[in-house]
VEXGU-827437 format. One record per residue: x, y, z of N, C-alpha, C in turn; residue in one letter. Coordinates in steps of 0.1 Angstrom, whole numbers, plus 5000, padded with zeros to 4 digits. Layout:
N
XYZXYZXYZA
...
% end
This chain:
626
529848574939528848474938528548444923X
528948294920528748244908527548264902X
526548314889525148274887525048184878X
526448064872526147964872526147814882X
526147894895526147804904524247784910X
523247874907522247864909521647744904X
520947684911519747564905518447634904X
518047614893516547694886515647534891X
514947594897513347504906512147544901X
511847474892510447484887509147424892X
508347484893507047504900505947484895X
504847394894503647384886502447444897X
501747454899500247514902499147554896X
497947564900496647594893496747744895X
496547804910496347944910497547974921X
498548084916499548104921499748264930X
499448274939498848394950500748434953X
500948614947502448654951501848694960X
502448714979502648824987502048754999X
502148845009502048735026501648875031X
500948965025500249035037498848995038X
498149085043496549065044495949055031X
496049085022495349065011495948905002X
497048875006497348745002496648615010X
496648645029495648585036494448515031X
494048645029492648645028492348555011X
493348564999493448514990493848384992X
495048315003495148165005493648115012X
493048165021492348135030490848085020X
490548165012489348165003489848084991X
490748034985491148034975491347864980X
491747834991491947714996490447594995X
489347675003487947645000487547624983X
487747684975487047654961487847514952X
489547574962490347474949489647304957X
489647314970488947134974488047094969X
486747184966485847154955486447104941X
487547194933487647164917488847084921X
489747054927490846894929491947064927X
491747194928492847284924494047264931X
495247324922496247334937496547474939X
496947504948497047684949498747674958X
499547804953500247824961501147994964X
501447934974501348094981503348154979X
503748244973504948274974505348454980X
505748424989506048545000507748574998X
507648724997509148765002509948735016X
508948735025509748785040508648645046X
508748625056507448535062505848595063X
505148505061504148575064503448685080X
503648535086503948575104503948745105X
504748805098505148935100505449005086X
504749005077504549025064503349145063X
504249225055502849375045502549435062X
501449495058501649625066501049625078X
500449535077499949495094501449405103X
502649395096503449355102504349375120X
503849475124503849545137502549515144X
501449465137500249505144499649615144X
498249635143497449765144496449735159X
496149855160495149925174494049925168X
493149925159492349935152492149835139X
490649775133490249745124489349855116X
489649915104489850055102488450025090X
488149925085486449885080486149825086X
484849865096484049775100482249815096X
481749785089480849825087479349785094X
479349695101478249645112477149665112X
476849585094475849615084474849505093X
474549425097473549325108473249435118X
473649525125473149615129472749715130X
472449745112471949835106472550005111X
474149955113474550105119475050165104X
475450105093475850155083475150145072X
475150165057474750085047476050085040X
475550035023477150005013477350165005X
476250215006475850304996476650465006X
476450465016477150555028478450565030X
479050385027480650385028480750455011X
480450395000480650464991481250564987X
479750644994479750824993480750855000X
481450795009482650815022483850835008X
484150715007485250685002485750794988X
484350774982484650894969484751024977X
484451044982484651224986485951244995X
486451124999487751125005488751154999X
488251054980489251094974489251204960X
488451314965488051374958487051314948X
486351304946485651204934486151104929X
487551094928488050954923487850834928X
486950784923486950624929485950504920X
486150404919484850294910484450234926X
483050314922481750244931481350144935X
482150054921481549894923482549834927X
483949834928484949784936485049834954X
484249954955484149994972483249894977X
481749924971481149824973481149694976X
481749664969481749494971482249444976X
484149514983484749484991483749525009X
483149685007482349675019480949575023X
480649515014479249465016479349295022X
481349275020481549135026482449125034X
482849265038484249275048483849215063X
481849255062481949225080482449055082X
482048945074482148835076483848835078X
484448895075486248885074486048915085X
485649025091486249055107485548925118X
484448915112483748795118485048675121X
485848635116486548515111487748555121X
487848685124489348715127489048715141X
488048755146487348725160487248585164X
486948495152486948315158487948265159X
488948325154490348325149491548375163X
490848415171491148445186491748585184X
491248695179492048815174491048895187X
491548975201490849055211490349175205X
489349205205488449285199487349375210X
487649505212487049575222485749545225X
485149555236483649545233483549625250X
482149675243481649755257480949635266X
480349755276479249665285477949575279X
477849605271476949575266477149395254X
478849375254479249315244478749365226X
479349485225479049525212480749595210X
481049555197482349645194482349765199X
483549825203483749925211483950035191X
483250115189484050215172484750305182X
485850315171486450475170486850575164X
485750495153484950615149483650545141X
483250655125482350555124482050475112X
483650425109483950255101484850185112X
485550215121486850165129486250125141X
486949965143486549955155488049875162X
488149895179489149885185489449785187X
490449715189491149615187492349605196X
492849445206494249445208495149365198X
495949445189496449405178497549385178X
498649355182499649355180499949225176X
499349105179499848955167498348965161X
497549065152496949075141497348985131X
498448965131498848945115499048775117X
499748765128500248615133499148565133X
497848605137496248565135496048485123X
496048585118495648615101496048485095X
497548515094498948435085498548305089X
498148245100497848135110496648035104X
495948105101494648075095494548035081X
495748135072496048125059496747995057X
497647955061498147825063497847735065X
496947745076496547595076495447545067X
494447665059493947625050494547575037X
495747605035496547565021497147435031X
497647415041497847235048496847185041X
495447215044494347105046494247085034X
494747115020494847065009495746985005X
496646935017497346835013498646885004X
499146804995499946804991499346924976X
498246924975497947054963498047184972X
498347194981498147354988499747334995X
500447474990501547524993502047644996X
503247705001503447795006505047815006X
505847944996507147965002507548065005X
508448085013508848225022509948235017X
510648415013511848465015512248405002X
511248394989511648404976511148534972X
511948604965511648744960510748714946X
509748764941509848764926510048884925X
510348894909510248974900510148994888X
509748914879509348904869507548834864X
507348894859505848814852506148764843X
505648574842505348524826504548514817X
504848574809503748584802503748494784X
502748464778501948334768501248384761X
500848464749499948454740499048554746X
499548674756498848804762498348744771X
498848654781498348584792499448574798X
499048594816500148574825500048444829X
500948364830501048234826502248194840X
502648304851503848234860504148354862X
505348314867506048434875507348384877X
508748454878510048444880510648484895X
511548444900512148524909512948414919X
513548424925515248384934515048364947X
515348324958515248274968516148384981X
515948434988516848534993517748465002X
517548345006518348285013519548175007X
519048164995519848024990520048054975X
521047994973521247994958520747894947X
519047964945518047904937517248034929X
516447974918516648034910514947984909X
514048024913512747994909511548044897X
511247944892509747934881508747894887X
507647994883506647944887505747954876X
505147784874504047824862502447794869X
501447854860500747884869499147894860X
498047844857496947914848496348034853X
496648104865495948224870497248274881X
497348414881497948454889497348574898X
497648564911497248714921497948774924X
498548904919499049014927498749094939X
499249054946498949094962500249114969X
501349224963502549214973502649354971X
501849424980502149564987502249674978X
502349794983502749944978504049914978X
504550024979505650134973506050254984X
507550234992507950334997509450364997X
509850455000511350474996511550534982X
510450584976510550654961510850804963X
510350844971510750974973511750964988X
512651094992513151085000512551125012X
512951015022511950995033512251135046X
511351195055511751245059512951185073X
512851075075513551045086515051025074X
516351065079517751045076518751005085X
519850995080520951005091520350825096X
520650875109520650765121519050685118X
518050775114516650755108516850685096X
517750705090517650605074516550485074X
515550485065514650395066513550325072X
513350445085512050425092510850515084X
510050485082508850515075507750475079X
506450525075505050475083504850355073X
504450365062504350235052505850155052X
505050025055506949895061507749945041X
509149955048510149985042510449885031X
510349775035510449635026509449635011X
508149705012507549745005507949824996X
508149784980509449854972508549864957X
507149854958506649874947506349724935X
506749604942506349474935504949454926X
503949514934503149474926503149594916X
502949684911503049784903503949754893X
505249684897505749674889505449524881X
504949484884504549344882503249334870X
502849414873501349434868501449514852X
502549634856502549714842503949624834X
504549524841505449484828504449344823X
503649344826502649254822501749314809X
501749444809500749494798499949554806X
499449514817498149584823497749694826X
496549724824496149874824496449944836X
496849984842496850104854496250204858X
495650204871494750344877495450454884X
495050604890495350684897496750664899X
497650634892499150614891499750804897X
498950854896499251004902498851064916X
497750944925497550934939498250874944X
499450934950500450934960499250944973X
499850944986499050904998500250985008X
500051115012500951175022499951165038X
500451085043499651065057500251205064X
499651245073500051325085500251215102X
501051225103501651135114502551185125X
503151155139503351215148504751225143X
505651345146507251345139508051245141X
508951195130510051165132509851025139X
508750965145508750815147507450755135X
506550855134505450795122504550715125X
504050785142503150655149501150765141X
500650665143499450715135498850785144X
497750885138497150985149495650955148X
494950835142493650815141493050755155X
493350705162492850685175493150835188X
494050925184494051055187492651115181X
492551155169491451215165489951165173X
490251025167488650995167488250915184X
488850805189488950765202488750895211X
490350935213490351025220489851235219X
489051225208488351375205489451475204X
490851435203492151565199491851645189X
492451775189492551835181494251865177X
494351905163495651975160495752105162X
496752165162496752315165497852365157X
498052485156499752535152499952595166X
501152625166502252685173501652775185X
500752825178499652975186498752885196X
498352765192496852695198495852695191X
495552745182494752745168494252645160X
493052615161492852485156492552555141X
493852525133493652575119492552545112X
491552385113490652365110489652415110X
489552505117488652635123489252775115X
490352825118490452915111491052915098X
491352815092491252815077490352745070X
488752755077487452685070487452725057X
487452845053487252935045487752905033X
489052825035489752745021489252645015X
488752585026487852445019486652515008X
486752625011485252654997485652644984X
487152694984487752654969487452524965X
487252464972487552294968486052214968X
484952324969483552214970483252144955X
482952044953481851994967482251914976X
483851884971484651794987485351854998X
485351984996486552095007484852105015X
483952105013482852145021481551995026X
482251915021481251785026481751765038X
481051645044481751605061481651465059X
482851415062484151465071485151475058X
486051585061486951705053488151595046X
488251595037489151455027490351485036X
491251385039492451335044493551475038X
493551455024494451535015494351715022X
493351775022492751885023493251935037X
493151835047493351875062494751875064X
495551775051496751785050497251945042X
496551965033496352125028496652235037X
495752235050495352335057496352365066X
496952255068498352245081499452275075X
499552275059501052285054501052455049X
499352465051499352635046499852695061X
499652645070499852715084501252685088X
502352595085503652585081503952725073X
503552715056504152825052504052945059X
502852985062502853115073503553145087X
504353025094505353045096504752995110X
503852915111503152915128503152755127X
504452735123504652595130505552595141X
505852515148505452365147503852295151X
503352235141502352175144502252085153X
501052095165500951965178499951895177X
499651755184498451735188498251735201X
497151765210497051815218496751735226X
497451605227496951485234496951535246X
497251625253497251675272495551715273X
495651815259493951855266492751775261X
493051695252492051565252491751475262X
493151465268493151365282492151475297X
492851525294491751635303490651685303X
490351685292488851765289487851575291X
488251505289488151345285487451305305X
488651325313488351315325487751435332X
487651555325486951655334485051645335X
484851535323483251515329483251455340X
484151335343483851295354483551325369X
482651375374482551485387483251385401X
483251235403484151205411485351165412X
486251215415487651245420488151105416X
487951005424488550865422487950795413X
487250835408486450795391487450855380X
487550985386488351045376489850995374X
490350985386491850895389491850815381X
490950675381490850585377490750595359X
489950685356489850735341491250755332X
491750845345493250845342493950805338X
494050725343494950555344494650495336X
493250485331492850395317493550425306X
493050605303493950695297494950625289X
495650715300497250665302497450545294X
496850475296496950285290497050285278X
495250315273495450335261495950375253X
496950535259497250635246498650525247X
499750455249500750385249500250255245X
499350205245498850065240498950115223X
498250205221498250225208499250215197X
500050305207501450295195502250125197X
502350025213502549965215502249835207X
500949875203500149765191500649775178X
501249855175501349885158502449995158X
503250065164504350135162505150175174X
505650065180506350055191507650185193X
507850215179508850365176508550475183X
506950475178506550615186506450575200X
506250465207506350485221507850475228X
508850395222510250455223510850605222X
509750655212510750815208509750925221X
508350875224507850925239509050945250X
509050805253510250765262511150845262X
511950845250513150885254513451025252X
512051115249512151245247511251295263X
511451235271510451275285508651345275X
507951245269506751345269505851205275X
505251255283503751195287502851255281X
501951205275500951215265499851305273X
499751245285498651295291499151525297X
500551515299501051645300501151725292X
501951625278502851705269501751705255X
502051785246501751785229502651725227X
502551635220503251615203503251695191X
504451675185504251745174503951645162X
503251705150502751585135503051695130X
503151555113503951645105503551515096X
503451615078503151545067504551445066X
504451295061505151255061505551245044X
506751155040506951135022506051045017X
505551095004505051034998504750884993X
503750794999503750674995503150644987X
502250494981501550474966501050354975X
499950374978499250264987497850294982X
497050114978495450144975495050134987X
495050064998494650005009493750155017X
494750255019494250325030493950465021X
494550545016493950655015494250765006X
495150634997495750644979494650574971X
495350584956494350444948495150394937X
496550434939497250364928497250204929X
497050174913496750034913496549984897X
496249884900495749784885494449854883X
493949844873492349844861492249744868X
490949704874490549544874488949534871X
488649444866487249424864486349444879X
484949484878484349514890483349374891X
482149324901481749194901480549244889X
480249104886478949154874477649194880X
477649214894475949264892476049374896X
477449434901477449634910478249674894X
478849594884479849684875478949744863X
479249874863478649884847479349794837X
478449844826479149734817480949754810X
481549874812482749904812483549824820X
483449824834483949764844483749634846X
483249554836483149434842483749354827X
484449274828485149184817485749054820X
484648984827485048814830484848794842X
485548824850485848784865486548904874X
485748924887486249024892487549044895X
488049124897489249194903490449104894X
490149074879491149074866491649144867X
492749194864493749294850492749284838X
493449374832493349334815494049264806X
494849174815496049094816495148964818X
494748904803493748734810494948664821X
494348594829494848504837495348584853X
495548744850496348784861494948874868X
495548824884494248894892495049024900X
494149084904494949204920494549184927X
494749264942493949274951495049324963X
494349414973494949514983495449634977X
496849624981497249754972497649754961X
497549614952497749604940496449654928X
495049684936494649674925493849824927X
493549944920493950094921491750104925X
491750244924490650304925489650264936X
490050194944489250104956490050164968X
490250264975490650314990490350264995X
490350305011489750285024489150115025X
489749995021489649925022490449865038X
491749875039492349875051492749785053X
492849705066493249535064492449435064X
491049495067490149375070489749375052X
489449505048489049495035489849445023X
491249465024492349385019492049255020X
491849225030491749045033490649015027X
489549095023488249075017488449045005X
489549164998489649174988490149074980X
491149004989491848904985490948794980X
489948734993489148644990488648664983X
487848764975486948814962488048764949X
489148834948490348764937490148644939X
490348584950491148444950490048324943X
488448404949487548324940487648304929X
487548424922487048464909488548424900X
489548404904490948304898490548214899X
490248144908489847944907488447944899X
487748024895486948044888487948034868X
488248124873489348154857490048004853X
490547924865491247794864490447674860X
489147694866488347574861487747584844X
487647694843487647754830488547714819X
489447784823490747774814491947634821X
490747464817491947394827493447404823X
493347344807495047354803496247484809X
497247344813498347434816499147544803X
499347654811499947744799501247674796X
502247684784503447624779504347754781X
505447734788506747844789507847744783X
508547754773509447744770510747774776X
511847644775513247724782513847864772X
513647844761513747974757513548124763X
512348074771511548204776512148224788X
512248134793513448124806514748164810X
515048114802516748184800517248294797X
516448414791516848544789516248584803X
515348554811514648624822515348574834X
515848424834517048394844518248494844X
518848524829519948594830519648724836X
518648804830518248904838518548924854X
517948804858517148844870518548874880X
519448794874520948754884521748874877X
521848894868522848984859523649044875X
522749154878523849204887524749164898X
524749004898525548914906526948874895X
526348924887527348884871528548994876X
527749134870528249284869529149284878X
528849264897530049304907530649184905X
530349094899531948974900532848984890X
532749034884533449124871534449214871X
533949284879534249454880534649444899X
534649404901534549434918536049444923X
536949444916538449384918538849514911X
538249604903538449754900539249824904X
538349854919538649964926538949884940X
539849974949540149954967538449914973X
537749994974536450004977535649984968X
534649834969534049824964532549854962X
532649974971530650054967531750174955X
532350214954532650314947533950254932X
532950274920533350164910532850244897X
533350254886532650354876532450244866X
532150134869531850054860530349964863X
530350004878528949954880528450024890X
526950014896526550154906526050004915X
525950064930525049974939523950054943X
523049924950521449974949521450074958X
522450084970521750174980522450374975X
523150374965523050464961522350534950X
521350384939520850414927519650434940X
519350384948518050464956518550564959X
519050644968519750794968519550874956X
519650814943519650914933517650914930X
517450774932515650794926515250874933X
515550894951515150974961514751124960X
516151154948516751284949515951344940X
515451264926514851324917513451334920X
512951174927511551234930511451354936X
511751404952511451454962511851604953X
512651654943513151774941512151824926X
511951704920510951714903509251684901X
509251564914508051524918507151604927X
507751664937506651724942506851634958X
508151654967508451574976508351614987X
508551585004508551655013508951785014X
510351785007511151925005510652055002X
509952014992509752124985508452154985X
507552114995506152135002505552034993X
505951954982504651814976504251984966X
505052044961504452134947505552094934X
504852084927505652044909504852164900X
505952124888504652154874505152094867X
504752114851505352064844506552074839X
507352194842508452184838509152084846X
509252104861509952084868509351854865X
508151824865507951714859509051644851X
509351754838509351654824511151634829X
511351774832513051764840513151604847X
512751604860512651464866512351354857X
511651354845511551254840512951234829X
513451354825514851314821516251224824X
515551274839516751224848516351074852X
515051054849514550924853515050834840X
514950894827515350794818516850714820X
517650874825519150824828519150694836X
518250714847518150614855518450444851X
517050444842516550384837517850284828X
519050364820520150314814520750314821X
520950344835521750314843521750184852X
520450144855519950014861520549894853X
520949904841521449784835522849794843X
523449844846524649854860524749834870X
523349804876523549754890524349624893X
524849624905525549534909525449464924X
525149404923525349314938526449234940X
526349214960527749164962527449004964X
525949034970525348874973523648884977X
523048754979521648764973520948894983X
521248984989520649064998520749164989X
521949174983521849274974521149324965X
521449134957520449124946519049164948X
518449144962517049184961516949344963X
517749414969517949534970517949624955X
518549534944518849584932517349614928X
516849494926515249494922514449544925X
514249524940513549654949513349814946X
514549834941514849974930514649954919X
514649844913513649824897512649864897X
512049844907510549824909509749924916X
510650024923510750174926510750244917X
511750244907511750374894510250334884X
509850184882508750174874507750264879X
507550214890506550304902506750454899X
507750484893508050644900507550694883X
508150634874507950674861506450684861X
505350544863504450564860503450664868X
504050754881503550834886503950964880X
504851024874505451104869504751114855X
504750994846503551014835502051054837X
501651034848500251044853500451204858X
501051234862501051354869501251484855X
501751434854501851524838500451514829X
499951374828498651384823497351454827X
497051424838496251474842496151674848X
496051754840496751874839495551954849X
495751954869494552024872495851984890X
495152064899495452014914494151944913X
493951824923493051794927493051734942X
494451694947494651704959495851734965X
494951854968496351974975496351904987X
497551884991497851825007498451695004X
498351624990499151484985500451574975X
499551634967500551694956500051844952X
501051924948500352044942500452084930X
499752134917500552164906500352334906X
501552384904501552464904501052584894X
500852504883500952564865499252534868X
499152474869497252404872496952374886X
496752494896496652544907495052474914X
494452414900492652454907492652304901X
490952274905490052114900489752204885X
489452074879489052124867487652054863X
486452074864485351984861485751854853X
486351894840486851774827487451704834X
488351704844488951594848488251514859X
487251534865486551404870486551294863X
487651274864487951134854489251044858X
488750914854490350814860491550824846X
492950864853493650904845494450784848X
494850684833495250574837496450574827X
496850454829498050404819498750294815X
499250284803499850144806500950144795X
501650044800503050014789502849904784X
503549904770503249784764504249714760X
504549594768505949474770506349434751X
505649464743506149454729506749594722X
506349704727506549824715507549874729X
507249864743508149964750507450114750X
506750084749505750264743504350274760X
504450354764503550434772502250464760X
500850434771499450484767499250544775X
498750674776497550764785496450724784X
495750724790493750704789493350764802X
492250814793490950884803490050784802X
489650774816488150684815487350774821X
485650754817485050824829484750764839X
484350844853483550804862482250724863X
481750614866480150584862479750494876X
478750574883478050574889477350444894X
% end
C-alpha cells in the first residue's frame, strides 16, 4: 500500500469531540445545545461506530450511578465519602461531586430516550444496590449513540459526525491543542482536523499487560479489547499533566469468560468462598486492620477484597466460587408457598442469564457449554489483568480543572474538566482522579466538558493556524509503517517474520511480556519493586527504539501499529508512577514488595507529565484538598 496514494482531508470545526462511547454521547448531546445558541460547529470523530462503541458496547444489566437525589435516598457529600475510600483516599472531591450532583438528570434522559429501566410495584427504580439501579440493557448504547446524533443533525450542516477514522496524533500551536491527526480505517485517507477546543473522550487501555485468556482466548477481556489506550496517549503527547498513572483497575470477574459479579453480590446477596466454603471475607477480617482507615470502613474497597481472595489463592484453598446455587436458594427459601416459590424460581433463573445476556453474552455461552446452571452449580472468579480505566474503579487520567464553585483554588484554572493543555478538554476515562462515575456518569461527564469547551470557543473565537509544515512530518509519521513493510516485505518467504521490521501483533506480545513479568501482572500475583520496575523499564526503552520498525501490511494494520503506540505510552507512564510513588497502597491492584505498607506522606496525587519539547518526564506530588 502506496502512502503516496493517500488523499489528506482537512477538517475545520469549533469544538472537536474524539471517541463514540458514553462520555463522547453525552459530550455531542450537550455540546450540540450550547453550539445553536453561539452559531458553533461541533464535530464528533469515532474509531469504530458509535452504535456499538467504548464499553457499554455489549450492553450493561445495570446503571452503576444513580443517585436519586429528588428522593432524598442519597446526598453528594455520601457518594464522595464512597468513592474516596474505595480508592483508598485517592480521589479530587470536586470532580466526584459534580459529576454526582448532575448524573440523575442523564439517567432521566436515557429513560425518555426509551432505555427499560426496572421499577417495582410501586413505580420506583428497582437498586441493586445502593448507587445501582437495574436495567434492560443490552441496546443501552444504541439508546445513547441515537440521541447523540440526532442532536449534531439538528445543527444542520455545523454539526457532524465520522466513524472508523482512527486518530492519533494531537495538534498542537503556541502550547495549545489546536486539532488532531489520524487516517481512516477503511479508505485510503489521511485526516486533519483543526479545531479551537478539543475533547478527549476515547476510552482506557487494555492489552498492556498479558491477558489471562490465551490460545483459542486470545483477546477476550472484560474492558472491550479495541480500547488500546488513545486517550492517555493523546493527552501526555500534548504536554498535559497526568493523574494516578499507577491505578491500574484489576476487577474480580467470573473465569475465563469475564462476565461481572455485581448483580451476584448485591441483587442476588452471594457470597465468595474458597475451595473449603469459607467466606474468606469473614475469615480474613483481621487483615483489613492493617489497612485502616479504608481496610475497616464499609463497604471494604474493591482492591482489598481483591487482596483477601488472592491471599486465600496463595494458601492454596483455591479455586475460588461464587455461590450463585445458595443465593438462589436461600433467595426462595423465604417463600413459605411452594408455587410462589416455583414461580420465584423461574424469575431467578431469568434473571441470573438476563444478566450476562445484557452485557456479556460470553459468560452465558461459557455456562452453556460447560453444563452449569447457576441456580445448581458455583462458578468459579478470579482476578482478572490489569486495566487503566477512570470510569469504574481506577483513576488513571488527565489533571483537569474542577468546576469553580466545588474547586479549591488549585483545582480550578478556567473551565472545568481542561488539561493544562489550553484548548484541550477530558472526560470518562480520559480524565484521572474521578472513579465510580460509570456510564451514566461518563455521559455526565462528557456533557460537563462539552459545555465548558463551547465556553472556551466563544472565548477564544479565532481559528488556531497549523501550517503544512506542521503537517507533513506528522502525515509521514502516522503512515510510516505502510512505508517500512513495502520496502522490506519482499525480504523474507514469510512475511510476519523479517529482521528488518517487527509487526504489531508480536510488538504486543513483547509489551505483554514485560508488563505482566516487571510490572506486577496476573502471573506473578500483581507484586513488583523496584528493581524488578526499573528492569521493565529498560526493556521498555528497547521497545520504544523499536516502534520506529513497525510495519503494516494494510490500513488494519496500520491501526493495530498505533494501538500499540499508545499501549507502551500508557505502560511507561504507569511504570514511572509506580516507581514514584514509593508505598503499597492497593494490595489486590498492585503490590510493592520493597514498600509493603501505606505510608501517611503519600496521601497524595502522584502525577506526571512529558514534555513534547525537551522529551524529558516530570514527577509531581500534589496534595489532597478537601
Amino acid at each position: 500500500m502506496n502512502i503516496h496514494d493517500f488523499e489528506t482531508v482537512v477538517i475545520e470545526t469549533d469544538l472537536l469531540i474524539l471517541g463514540g462511547g458514553m462520555a463522547a454521547c453525552g459530550a455531542a448531546y450537550e455540546a450540540a445545545f450550547w453550539a445553536k445558541k453561539h452559531g458553533m460547529r461541533v464535530t464528533l470523530v469515532d474509531k469504530a461506530a458509535m452504535e456499538r462503541s467504548g464499553a457499554v458496547a455489549m450492553g450493561l444489566s445495570a446503571i452503576n450511578l444513580y443517585m436519586g437525589l429528588d428522593k432524598g435516598k442519597n446526598s453528594v457529600e455520601d457518594y464522595v465519602r464512597y468513592v474516596k475510600n474505595d480508592l483508598m483516599g485517592i480521589a479530587r472531591d470536586d470532580l466526584v461531586a459534580n459529576i454526582a450532583r448532575h448524573v440523575d438528570s442523564s439517567v432521566h434522559l436515557f429513560e425518555k430516550w426509551g432505555l427499560p429501566i426496572w421499577k417495582d410495584g410501586q413505580g420506583e427504580y428497582v437498586n441493586e444496590g445502593r448507587w445501582q439501579i437495574m436495567i434492560h440493557g443490552e441496546s443501552y448504547k444504541n439508546i445513547v449513540s441515537e440521541a447523540a446524533k440526532n442532536a449534531l443533525r439538528e445543527l444542520g450542516d455545523r454539526g457532524a459526525y465520522y466513524e472508523r477514522i482512527f486518530i492519533t496524533e494531537p495538534l498542537l500551536a503556541g502550547g495549545r491543542c489546536v486539532g488532531a491527526a489520524g487516517f481512516s480505517v477503511r479508505e485510503q485517507k489521511f485526516y486533519i482536523f483543526r479545531a479551537k477546543a478539543v475533547l478527549d473522550s476515547m476510552g482506557g487501555a487494555v492489552h498492556i499487560f498479558r491477558p489471562r485468556s490465551v490460545g483459542e482466548g486470545l483477546g477476550r477481556s472484560w474492558y472491550p479489547p479495541f480500547n488500546s489506550g488513545a486517550s492517555a496517549y493523546f493527552t501526555l503527547r500534548s504536554g498535559a499533566e497526568m493523574t494516578c498513572q499507577e491505578v491500574r483497575f484489576v476487577p474480580v470477574r467470573f473465569k475465563d469468560a469475564y462476565g461481572p459479579v455485581g448483580a451476584w453480590f448485591l441483587l442476588f446477596k452471594s457470597k465468595a468462598t474458597n475451595a473449603k466454603g469459607e467466606d474468606y471475607m469473614e475469615t480474613r477480617a483481621g487483615e483489613l486492620e492493617k489497612w485502616a482507615p479504608y481496610g475497616t470502613a464499609k463497604p471494604t474497597p474493591a482492591n482489598l477484597r481483591n487482596y483477601l481472595m488472592l491471599l486465600e489463592l496463595e494458601a492454596g484453598n483455591g479455586p475460588i466460587f461464587m455461590r450463585t446455587d445458595d443465593a438462589i436458594r436461600e433467595l426462595v427459601a423465604q417463600i413459605p408457598d411452594e408455587k410462589e416459590a416455583a414461580r420465584k424460581l423461574r424469575e431467578l433463573e431469568s434473571e441470573a442469564w438476563e444478566d450476562f445476556l445484557d452485557m456479556t453474552i460470553s459468560q452465558a455461552l461459557h455456562w452453556a457449554s460447560h453444563n452449569i446452571m447457576p441456580e445448581k452449580d458455583p462458578s468459579e472468579i478470579a482476578a482478572c489483568e490489569p486495566y487503566f480505566i477512570s470510569s469504574h474503579s481506577g483513576a488513571s487520567g488527565a489533571w483537569v480543572s474542577g468546576p469553580e464553585d466545588l474547586a479549591p483554588a488549585a483545582h480550578f484554572w478556567g473551565y472545568p474538566n481542561m488539561t493544562t493543555v489550553q484548548g484541550l478538554f477530558a472526560a470518562g476515562d480520559a480524565s484521572g482522579a474521578s472513579s465510580h462515575k460509570f456510564s451514566s456518569g461518563s455521559f455526565t461527564e462528557g456533557r460537563i466538558a462539552a459545555k465548558a469547551a463551547i465556553a472556551f470557543c466563544v472565548d477564544h473565537p479565532g481559528m488556531p493556524e497549523i501550517s503544512l509544515e506542521q503537517i507533513d512530518p506528522v502525515r509521514q509519521r502516522i503512515l510510516k509503517p505502510l512505508d517500512i513493510f513495502e520496502e522490506h516485505h519482499a525480504y523474507t518467504n514469510d512475511e510476519d517474520v523479517n529482521p528488518r521490521y517487527i509487526k504489531p501483533r508480536m510488538f504486543m506480545f513483547r509489551l505483554q511480556k514485560i508488563m505482566d513479568e516487571y510490572a506486577g501482572g496476573a502471573s506473578v500475583g500483581f507484586r513488583t519493586s523496584e528493581a524488578l520496575l526499573k528492569k521493565g523499564m529498560e526493556y521498555l526503552q528497547f521497545m520504544k527504539e523499536d516502534s520506529e520498525k513497525l510495519a503494516a501490511r494494510d490500513l488494519n494494520e496500520l491501526m493495530r501499529c498505533w494501538e500499540n503506540i499508545h499501549r507502551m505510552w500508557q505502560a511507561e507512564a504507569h511504570i514511572r508512577t509506580l516507581l514514584f510513588r514509593e508505598e503499597t497502597r492497593w494490595p489486590g491492584y498492585y503490590f510493592r514488595t520493597d514498600h509493603p505498607a501505606m505510608k501517611a506522606e503519600w496521601e497524595a496525587f502522584a502525577n506526571c507529565r512529558w514534555d513534547p519539547e525537551t522529551d524529558r518526564w516530570e514527577m509531581i506530588r500534589r496534595a489532597i484538598e478537601d
